[in-house]
C-alpha positions as CSV (number, residue, x, y, z in Angstrom):
1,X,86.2,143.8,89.2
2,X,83.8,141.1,87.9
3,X,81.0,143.5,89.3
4,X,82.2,146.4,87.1
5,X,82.3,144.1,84.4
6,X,79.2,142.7,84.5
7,X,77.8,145.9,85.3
8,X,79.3,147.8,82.0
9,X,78.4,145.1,80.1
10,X,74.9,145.5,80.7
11,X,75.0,149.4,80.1
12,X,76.4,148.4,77.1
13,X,73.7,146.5,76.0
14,X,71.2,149.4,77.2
15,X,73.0,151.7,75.0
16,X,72.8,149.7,72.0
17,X,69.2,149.2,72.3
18,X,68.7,152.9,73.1
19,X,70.6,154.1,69.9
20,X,68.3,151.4,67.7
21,X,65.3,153.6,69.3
22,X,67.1,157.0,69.3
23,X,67.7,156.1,64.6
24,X,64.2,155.0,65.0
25,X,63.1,158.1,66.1
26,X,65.6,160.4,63.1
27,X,67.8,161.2,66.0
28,X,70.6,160.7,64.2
29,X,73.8,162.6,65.9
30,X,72.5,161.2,69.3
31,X,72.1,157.7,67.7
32,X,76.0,158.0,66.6
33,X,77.0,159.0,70.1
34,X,76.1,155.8,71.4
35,X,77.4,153.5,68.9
36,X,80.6,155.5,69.1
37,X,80.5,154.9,73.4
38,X,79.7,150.7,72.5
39,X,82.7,150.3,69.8
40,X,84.9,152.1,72.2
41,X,83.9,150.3,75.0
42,X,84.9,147.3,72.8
43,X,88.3,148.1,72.5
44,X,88.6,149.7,76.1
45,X,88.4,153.0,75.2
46,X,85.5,155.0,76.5
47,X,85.4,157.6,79.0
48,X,82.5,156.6,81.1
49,X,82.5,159.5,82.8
50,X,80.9,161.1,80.0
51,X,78.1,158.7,79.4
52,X,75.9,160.0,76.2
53,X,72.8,158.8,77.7
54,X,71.2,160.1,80.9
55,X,69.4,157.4,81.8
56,X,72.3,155.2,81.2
57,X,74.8,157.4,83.1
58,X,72.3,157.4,86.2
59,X,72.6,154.0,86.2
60,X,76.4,153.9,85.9
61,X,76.8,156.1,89.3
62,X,74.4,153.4,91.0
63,X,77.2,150.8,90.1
64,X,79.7,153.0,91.3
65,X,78.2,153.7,94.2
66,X,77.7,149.7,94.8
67,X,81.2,148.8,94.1
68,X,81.8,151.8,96.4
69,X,80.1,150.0,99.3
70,X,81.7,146.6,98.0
71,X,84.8,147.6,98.6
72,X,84.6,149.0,102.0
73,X,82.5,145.9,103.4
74,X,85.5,143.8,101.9
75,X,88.2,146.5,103.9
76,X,86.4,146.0,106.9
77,X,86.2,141.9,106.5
78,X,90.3,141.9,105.8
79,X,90.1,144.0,109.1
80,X,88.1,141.1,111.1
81,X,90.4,138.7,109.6
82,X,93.0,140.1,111.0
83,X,92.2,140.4,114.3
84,X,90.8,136.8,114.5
85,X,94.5,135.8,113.3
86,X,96.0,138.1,116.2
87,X,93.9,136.8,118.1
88,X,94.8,133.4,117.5
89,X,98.3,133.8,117.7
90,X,97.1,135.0,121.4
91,X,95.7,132.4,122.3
92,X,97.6,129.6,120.5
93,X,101.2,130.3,122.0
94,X,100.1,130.0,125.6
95,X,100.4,125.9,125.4
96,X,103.5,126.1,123.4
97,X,105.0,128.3,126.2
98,X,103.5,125.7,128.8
99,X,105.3,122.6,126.9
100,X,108.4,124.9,126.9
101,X,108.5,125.6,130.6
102,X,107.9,121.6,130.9
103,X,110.9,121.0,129.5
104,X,112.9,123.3,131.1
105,X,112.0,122.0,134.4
106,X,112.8,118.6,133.2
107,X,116.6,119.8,132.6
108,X,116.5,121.7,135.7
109,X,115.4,118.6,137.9
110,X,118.4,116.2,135.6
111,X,120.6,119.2,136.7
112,X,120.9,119.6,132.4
113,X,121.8,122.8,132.9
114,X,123.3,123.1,129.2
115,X,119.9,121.4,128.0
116,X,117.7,123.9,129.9
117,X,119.6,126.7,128.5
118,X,119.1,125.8,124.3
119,X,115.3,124.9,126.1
120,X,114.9,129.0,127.2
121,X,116.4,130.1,123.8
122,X,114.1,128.5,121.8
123,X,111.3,129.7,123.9
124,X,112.7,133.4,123.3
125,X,112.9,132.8,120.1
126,X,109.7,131.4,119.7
127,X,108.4,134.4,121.9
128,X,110.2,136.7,119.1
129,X,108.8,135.2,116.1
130,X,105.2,134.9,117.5
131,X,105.5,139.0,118.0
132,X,106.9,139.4,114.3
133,X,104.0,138.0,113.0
134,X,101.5,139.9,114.9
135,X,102.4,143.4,114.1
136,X,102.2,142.7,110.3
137,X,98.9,143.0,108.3
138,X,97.6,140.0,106.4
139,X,97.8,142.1,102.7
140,X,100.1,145.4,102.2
141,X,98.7,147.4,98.6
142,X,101.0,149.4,97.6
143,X,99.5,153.2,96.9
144,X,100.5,154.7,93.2
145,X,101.0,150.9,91.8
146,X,98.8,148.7,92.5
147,X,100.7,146.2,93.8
148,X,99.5,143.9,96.4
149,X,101.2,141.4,99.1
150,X,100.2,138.7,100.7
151,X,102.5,137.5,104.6
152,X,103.7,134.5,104.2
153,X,104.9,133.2,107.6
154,X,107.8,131.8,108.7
155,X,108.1,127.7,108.5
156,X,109.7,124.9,106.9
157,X,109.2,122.5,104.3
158,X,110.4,119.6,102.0
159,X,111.9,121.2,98.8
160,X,111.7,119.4,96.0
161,X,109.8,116.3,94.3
162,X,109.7,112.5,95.1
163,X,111.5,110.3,92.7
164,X,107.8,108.9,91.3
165,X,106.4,112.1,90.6
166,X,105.0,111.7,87.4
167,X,107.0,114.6,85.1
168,X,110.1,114.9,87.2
169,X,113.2,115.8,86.2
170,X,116.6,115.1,87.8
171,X,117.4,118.7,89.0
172,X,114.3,118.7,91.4
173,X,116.5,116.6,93.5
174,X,117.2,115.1,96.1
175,X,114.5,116.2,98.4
176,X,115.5,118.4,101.3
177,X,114.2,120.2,104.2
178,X,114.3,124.4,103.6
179,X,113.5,126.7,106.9
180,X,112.5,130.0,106.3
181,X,113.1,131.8,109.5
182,X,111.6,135.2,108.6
183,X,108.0,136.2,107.2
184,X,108.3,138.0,104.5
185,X,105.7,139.8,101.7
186,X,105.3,138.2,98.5
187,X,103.1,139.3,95.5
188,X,99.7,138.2,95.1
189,X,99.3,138.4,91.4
190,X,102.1,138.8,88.8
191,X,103.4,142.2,88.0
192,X,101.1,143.0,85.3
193,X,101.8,145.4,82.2
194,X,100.3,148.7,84.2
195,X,102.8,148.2,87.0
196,X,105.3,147.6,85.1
197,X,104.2,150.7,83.0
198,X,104.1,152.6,86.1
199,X,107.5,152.1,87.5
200,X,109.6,151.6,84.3
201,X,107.8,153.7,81.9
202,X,108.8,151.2,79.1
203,X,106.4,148.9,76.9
204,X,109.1,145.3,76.3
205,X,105.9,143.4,74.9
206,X,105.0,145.8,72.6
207,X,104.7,144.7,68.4
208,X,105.7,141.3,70.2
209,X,103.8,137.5,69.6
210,X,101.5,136.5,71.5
211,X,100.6,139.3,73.7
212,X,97.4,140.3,74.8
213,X,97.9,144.1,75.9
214,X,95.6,145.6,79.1
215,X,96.5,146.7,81.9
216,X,95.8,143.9,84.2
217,X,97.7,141.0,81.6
218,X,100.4,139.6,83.5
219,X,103.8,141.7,82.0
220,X,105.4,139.2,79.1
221,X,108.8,139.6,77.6
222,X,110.9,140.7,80.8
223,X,114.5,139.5,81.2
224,X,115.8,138.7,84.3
225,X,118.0,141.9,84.6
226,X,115.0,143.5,83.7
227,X,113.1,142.3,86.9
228,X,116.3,143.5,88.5
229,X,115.7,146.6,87.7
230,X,112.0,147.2,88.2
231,X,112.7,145.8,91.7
232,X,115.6,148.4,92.4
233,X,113.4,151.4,91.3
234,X,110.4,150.3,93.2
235,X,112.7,149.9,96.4
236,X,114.0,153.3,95.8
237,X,110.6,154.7,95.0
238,X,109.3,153.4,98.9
239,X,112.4,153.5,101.1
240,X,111.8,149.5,101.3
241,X,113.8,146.5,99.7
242,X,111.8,144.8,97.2
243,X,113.2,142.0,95.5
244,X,112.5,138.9,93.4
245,X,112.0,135.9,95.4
246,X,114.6,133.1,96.2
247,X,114.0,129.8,94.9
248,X,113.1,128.5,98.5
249,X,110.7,131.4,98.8
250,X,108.9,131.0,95.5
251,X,108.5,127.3,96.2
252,X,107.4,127.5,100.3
253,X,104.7,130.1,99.1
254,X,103.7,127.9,96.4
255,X,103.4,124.9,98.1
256,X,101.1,126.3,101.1
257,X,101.8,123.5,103.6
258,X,101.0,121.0,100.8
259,X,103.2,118.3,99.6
260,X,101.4,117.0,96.3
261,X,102.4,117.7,93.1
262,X,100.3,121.1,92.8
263,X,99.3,123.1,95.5
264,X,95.6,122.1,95.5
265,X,96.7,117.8,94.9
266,X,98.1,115.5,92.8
267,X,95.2,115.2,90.4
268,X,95.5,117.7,87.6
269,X,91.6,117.5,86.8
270,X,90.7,120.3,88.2
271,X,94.2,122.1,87.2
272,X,91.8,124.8,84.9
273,X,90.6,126.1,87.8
274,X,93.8,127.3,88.9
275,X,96.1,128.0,86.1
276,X,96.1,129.1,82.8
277,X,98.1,126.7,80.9
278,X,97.7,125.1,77.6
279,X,94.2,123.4,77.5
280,X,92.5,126.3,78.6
281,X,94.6,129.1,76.4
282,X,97.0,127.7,73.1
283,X,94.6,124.9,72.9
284,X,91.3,127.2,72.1
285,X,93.1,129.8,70.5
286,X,94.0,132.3,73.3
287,X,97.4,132.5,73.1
288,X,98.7,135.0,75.4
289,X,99.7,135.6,79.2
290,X,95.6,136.4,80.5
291,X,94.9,138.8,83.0
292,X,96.3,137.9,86.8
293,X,94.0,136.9,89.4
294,X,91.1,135.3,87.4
295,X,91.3,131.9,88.6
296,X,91.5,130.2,92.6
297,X,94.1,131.2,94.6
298,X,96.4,129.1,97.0
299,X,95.9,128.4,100.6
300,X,98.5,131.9,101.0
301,X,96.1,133.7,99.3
302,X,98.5,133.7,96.0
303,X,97.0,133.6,92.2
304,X,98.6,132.0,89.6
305,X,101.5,130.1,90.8
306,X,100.7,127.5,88.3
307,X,101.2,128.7,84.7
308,X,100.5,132.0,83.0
309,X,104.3,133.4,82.9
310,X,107.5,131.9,84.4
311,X,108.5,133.8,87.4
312,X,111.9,134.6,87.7
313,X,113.6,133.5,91.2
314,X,116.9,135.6,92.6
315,X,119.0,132.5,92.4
316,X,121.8,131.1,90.2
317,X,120.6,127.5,88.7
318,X,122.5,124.2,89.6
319,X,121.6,120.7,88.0
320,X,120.4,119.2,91.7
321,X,119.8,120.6,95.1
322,X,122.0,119.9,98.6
323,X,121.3,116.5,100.4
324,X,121.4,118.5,103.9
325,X,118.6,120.7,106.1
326,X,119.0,124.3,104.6
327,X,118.1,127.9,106.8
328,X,117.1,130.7,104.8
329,X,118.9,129.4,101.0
330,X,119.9,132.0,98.1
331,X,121.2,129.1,96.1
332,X,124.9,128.7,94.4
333,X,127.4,131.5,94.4
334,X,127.7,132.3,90.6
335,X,126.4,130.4,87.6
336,X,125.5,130.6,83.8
337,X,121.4,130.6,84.0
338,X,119.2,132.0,86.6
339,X,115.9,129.9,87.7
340,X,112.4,130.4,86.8
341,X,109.4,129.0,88.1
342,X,105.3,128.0,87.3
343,X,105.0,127.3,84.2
344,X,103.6,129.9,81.5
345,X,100.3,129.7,79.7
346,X,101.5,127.3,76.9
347,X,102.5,124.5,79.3
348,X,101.1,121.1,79.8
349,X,99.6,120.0,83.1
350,X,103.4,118.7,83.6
351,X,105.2,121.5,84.0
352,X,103.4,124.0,85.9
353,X,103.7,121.5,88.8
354,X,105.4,123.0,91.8
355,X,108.9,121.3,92.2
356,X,108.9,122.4,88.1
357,X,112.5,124.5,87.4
358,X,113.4,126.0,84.5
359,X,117.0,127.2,83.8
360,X,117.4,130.6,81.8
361,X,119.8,133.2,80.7
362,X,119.5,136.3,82.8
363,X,119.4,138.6,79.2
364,X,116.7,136.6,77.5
365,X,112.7,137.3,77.1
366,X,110.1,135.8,75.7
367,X,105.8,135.2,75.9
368,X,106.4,133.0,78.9
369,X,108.9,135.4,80.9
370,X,107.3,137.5,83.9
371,X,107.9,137.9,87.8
372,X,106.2,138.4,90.8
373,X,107.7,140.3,93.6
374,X,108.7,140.0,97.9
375,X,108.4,143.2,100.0
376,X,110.7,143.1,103.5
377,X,108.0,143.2,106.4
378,X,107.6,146.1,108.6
379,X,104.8,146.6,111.3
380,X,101.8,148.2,110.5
């Protein structure tokens, strides 16, 4: 993408210069051409597939050809990645097998034979869960939208913030551990207005406040029944289940194995270099959801976690979490708002911190209300 960019932008500038020398030379018509291609170019417009320059378009189908080769040299490096991860899992489960069978013989010897039973089930299990993860790819993109998944693996964590996090607020308590037994797919970038185009054929942010409009702007004004909705059509479109994620999920993906306030530490210095939030958009005058995927990603691989839109989670909200060890959570059985998560765009450093909740009605929208998306795994 930022090669494209760069690359049309320089074109750009080529055409411009060659319509000054084209008027220099009385060629009028051709002149107009190209300062018709530049304004429309401007406002995303123009059909560069019908370049009015032949010099120019010769060098537009060198770009293309050097995105081309981009592209499959970064296919093929997701493919070594992959295999160094399979690979690892290899060779990383033999000791944890070996400290199983340890223990086993301990019980065995003791004569534990109720101890070396729960012992062998945790090794199957352990066996199980190391062949999950093996036969599913690192990223799944989704063919006719766009839409691209990052594996997030199986694990636990501590959900929730500290009492002395600076910003806290009551219902981001008591701290408790979460287990997620099952990997599972979740977006990489927020649905942006083209997928959201694509699979519900409506426009909710259009004539709205700030909104930015492209295709790759992170999709603004969606209720949570409307995320409902997109993710029963997209489940019916592929003959998989697609849903929002639970709270757990949202915040265990978030978090990466980190335990600091944001997902990168507790300092929120370099906080521009991962979110868009209110410095670095309402502050300067860009106030609007940007486009997904432009700052630095997680240790997951996941963009924007911190501010841009809220992300709607699956579960009902309640004032403070349970004190004991949770498996797998969907949160409380019914309830008046539903939770939503991040931060948006117009937040201080404060609240796009990762324990951050925000209660909502499921019927409302607004600027700050998007989503991002879980896929259920299945081997590739």
């Amino acid at each position: 993408d930022k090669t494209l960019k760069e690359g049309k932008d320089a074109l750009v500038k080529a055409l411009e210069a060659e319509s000054k020398n084209l008027l220099r030379q009385r060629k009028i018509s051709e002149a107009e051409k190209c300062t018709v291609f530049v304004s429309k170019h401007k406002t995303g417009r123009a059909d560069w597939k019908n370049i009015p320059s032949a010099a120019v378009k010769r060098k537009y189908d060198l770009l293309v050809k050097k995105i081309g080769y981009l592209l499959k040299n970064g296919e093929r490096k997701i493919g070594y990645k992959q295999k160094a991860v399979d690979n690892f899992i290899k060779r990383g489960q033999k000791p944890v097998l070996v400290a199983f069978d340890k223990e086993i013989d301990k019980a065995v010897k003791a004569n534990d034979l109720k101890a070396a039973k729960v012992i062998e089930t945790k090794k199957n299990e352990f066996k199980e869960l190391i062949a999950s993860h093996a036969s599913l790819s690192l990223e799944v993109k989704l063919a006719k939208t766009g839409i691209v998944f990052r594996l997030i693996p199986a694990g636990s964590f501590t959900m929730g913030s500290p009492a002395a996090e600076a910003g806290r607020a009551d219902d981001e308590g008591p701290q408790h551990k979460v287990t997620l037994t099952k990997a599972y797919y979740m977006g990489k970038y927020e649905i942006t207005q083209g997928q959201w185009y694509a699979v519900m054929g409506t426009i909710p942010w259009k004539g709205k406040t700030y909104v930015k409009e492209g295709y790759d702007y992170a999709a603004a004004y969606i209720s949570w029944d409307g995320a409902q909705e997109f993710c029963k059509k997209l489940s019916k479109q592929l003959g998989q289940t697609v849903t929002l994620p639970t709270e757990a999920q949202w915040e265990y993906a978030c978090r990466a194995g980190t335990t600091t306030k944001y997902h990168f530490g507790t300092s929120d210095t370099n906080l521009g270099r991962y979110a868009w939030y209110t410095k670095n958009t309402y502050d300067i005058g860009e106030k609007y959801a940007h486009r997904v995927g432009q700052k630095l990603p997680n240790a997951f691989g996941l963009y924007d976690m911190h501010g841009n839109v809220w992300e709607w989670c699956s579960d009902w909200h309640k004032d403070s979490y349970p004190t004991a060890a949770q498996a797998d959570p969907i949160g409380p059985a019914t309830g008046s708002y539903r939770v939503s998560r991040g931060g948006c765009w117009r937040d201080s450093a404060g609240t796009v911190r990762s324990a951050n909740r925000y209660k909502v009605t499921p019927s409302r929208t607004g600027y700050y209300l998007g989503f991002r998306v879980c896929l259920s795994p299945s081997p590739r």
